[in-house]
C-alpha positions in Angstrom: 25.1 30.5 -35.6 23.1 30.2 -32.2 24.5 29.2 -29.1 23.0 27.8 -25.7 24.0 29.0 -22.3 25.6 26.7 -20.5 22.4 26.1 -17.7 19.9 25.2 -20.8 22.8 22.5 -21.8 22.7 20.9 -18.0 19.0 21.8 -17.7 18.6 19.6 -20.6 20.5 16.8 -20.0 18.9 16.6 -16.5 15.6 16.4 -17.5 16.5 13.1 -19.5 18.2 11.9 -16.7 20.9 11.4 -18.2 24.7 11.6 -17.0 27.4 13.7 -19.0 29.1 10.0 -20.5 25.4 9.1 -21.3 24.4 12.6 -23.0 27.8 13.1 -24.7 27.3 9.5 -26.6 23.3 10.4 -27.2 24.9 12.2 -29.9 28.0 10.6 -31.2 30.4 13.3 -28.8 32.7 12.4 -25.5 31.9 13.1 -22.1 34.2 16.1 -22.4 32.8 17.6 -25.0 29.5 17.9 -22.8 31.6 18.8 -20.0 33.0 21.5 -21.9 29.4 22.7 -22.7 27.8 22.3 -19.3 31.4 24.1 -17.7 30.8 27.0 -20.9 34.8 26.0 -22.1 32.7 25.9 -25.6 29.9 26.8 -26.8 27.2 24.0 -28.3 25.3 25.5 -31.3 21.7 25.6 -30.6 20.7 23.0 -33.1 22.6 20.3 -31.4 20.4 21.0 -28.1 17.6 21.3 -29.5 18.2 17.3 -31.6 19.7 15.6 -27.9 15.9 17.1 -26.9 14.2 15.4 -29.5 16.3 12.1 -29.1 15.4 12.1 -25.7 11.9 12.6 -25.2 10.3 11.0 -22.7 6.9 9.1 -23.8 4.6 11.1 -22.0 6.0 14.3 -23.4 5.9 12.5 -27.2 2.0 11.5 -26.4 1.5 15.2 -25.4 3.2 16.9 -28.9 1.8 14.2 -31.1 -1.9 14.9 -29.8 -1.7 17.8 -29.8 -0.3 18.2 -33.6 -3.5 15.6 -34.3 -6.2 17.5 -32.4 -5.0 20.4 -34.8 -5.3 18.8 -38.1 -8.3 16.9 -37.1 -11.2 17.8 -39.5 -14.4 15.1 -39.6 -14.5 14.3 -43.3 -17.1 15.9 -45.3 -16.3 19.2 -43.5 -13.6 22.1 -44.0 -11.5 23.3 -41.8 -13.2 26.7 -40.4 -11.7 30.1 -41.4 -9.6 32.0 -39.1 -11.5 34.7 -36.6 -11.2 38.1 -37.9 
C-alpha cells in the first residue's frame, strides 16, 4: 500500500477549504481520523487522498481537466488522428 505524508493530507484539505470536521465527513470518516492523518498518528493510504481530491474539485480546476481531456480526443470528423512524431 501507499501512503501520504502528513503535509500533502493538510495541503489537501486546505486547498478545498475545508475544515478537519468538514474533510473527515467528505469521506464518510470523523474529525479525528483526519486529525490523526494531518498530526501523522496514522497513516492515510494514498488512494483515499487522492478520491477526497476528486470529491472536492473546485469548478475551475474541473473546466481545466475536462478541456483539456477534450482538446486531446478532439479529431474533426472525416480525419484521423495523426501519427506520433518519430
Amino acid at each position: 500500500m501507499m501512503y501520504v505524508d502528513k503535509l500533502e493530507v493538510k495541503a489537501a484539505r486546505a486547498k478545498a477549504g475545508h475544515t478537519p470536521t468538514e474533510a473527515g465527513a467528505t469521506l464518510g470518516k470523523s474529525y479525528r481520523t483526519w486529525h490523526k492523518w494531518e498530526g501523522g498518528e496514522c497513516r492515510m493510504e494514498r488512494i483515499a487522498l487522492e478520491y477526497y481530491r476528486l470529491l472536492t474539485v473546485n469548478a475551475a480546476d474541473a473546466l481545466a481537466l475536462l478541456s483539456g481531456l477534450k482538446a486531446a480526443r478532439t479529431v474533426p470528423p472525416g480525419r484521423k488522428r495523426p501519427a506520433p512524431a518519430q
